[in-house]
C-alpha positions as CSV (number, residue, x, y, z in Angstrom):
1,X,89.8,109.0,112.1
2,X,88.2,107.7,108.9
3,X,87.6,109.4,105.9
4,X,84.1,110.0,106.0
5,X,84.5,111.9,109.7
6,X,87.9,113.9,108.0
7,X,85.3,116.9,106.8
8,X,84.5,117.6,110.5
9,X,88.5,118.3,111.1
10,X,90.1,121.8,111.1
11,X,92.1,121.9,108.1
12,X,93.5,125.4,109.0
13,X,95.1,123.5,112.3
14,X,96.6,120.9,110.8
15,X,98.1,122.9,108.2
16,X,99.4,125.0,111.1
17,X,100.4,121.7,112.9
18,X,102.0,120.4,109.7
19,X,104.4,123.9,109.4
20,X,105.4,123.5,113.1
21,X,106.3,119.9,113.0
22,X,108.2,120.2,109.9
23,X,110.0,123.3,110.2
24,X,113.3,121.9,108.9
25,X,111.3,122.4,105.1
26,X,110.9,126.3,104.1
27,X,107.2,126.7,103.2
28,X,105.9,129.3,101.1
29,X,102.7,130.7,99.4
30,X,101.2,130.5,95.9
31,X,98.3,130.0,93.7
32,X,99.5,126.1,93.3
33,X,101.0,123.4,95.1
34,X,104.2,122.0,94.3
35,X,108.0,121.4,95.6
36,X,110.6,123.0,94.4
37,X,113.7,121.4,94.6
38,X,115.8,123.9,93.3
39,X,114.5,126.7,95.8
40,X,114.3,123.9,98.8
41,X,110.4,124.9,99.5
42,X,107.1,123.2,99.2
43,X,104.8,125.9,97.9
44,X,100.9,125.7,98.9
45,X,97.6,127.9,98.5
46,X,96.1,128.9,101.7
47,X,92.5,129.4,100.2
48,X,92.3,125.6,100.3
49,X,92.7,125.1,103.8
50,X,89.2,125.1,104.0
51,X,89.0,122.2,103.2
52,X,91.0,118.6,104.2
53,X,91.8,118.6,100.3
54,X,94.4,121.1,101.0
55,X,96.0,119.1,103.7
56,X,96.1,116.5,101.4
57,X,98.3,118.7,99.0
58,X,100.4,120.2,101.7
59,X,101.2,116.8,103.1
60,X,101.8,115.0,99.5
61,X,104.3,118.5,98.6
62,X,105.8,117.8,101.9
63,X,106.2,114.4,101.5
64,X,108.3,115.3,98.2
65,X,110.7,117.6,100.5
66,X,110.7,114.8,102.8
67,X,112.0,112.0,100.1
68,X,114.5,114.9,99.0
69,X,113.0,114.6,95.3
70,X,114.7,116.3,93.4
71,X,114.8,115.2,89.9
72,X,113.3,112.9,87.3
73,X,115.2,111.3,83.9
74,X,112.1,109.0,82.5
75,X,108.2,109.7,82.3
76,X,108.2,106.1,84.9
77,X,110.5,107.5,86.9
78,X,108.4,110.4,87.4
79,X,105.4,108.1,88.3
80,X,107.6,106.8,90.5
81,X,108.4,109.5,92.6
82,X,104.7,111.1,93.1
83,X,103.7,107.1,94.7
84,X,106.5,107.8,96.6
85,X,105.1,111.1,98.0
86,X,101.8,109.8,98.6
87,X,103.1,106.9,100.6
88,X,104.8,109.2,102.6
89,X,101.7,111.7,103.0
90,X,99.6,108.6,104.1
91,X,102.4,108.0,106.7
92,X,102.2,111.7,107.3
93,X,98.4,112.0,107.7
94,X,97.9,109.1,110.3
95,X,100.3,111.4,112.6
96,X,97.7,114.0,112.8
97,X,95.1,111.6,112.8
98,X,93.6,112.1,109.2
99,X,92.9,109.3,106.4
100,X,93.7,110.3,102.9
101,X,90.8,109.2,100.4
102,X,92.8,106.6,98.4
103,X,90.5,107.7,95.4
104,X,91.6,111.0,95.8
105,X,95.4,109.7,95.4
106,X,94.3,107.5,92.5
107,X,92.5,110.6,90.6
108,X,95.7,112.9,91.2
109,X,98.1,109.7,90.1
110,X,95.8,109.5,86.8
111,X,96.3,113.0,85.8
112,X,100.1,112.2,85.7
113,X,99.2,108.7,83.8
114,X,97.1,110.8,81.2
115,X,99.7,113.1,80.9
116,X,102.7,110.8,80.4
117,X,99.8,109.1,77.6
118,X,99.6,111.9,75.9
119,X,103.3,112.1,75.7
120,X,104.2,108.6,74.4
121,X,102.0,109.3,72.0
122,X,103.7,109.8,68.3
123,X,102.0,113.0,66.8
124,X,102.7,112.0,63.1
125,X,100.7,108.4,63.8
126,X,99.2,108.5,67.4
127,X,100.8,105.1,67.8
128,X,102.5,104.7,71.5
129,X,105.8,104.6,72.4
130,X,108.2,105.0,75.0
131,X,111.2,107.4,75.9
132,X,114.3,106.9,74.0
133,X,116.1,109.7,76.0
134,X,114.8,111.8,78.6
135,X,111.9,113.9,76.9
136,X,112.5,112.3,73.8
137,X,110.2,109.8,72.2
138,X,110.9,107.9,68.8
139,X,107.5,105.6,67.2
140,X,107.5,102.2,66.9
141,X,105.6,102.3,63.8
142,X,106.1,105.3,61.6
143,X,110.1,105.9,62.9
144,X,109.1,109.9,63.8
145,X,111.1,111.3,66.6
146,X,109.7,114.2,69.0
147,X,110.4,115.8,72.2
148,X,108.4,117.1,74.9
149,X,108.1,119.5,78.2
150,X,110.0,117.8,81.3
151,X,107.3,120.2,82.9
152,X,104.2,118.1,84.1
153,X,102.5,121.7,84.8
154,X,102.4,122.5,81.2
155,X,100.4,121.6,78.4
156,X,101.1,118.4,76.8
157,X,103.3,119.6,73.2
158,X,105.1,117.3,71.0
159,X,107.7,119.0,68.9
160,X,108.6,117.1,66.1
161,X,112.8,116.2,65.1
């Protein structure tokens, strides 16, 4: 099926077809969706079943459990690991005869990009840098140190050392 004929598809089914096939993950629900590594269960809000948008969610969280993600030490390795889950929900989707809309994947991907930006970026001289340590950033120009949230759900803060 392409992905202009994927509105037609019953997302409710899938997402019903999706719990059955991969009953070996724990599925449980809530306002957002996201895997949990520590509790072993992808986590996904049933109001957005009605639409194919929330089988593309359910099938990139599930792809996560699939890939046994677990955790992440640099701001690239993090990038890493949500391609990873996409690759594996396109591999996912073509089982139940659904196309994810690569723009979609692209816009999701760049709200991790923006976020990791806003990071890197040194809050004394909003020069760039990268990690020295896991959440911790030193600037190329200006020397400052500062740490940040591991947490990719939470607003971007830069706490200066």
């Amino acid at each position: 099926m392409d992905v202009m004929s994927t509105h037609t598809i019953n997302s409710r089914d899938i997402a019903a077809r999706i719990f059955e096939d991969q009953n070996q993950i724990r599925f449980a629900e809530s306002e957002v969706f996201y895997w949990s590594a520590r509790s072993n269960i992808v986590f996904y809000n049933p109001a957005l079943f009605d639409s194919v948008v929330g089988v593309y969610k359910l099938l990139h969280e599930t792809g996560h459990a699939l890939l046994e993600h677990a955790t992440f030490e640099s701001a690239p390795e993090l990038l890493s690991l949500e391609v990873a889950a996409w690759t594996k929900a396109k591999e996912l989707a073509s089982d139940y005869g659904i196309t994810i809309n690569q723009d979609y994947i692209e816009n999701c991907l760049d709200s991790y990009r923006d976020w990791l930006h806003k990071r890197s970026m040194c809050p004394a001289c909003k020069t760039v840098s990268t990690e020295i340590a896991a959440n911790t950033y030193k600037c190329f120009n200006c020397s400052q140190k500062w740490v940040v949230s591991p947490d990719q759900r939470s607003r971007c803060y830069r706490q200066k050392t």
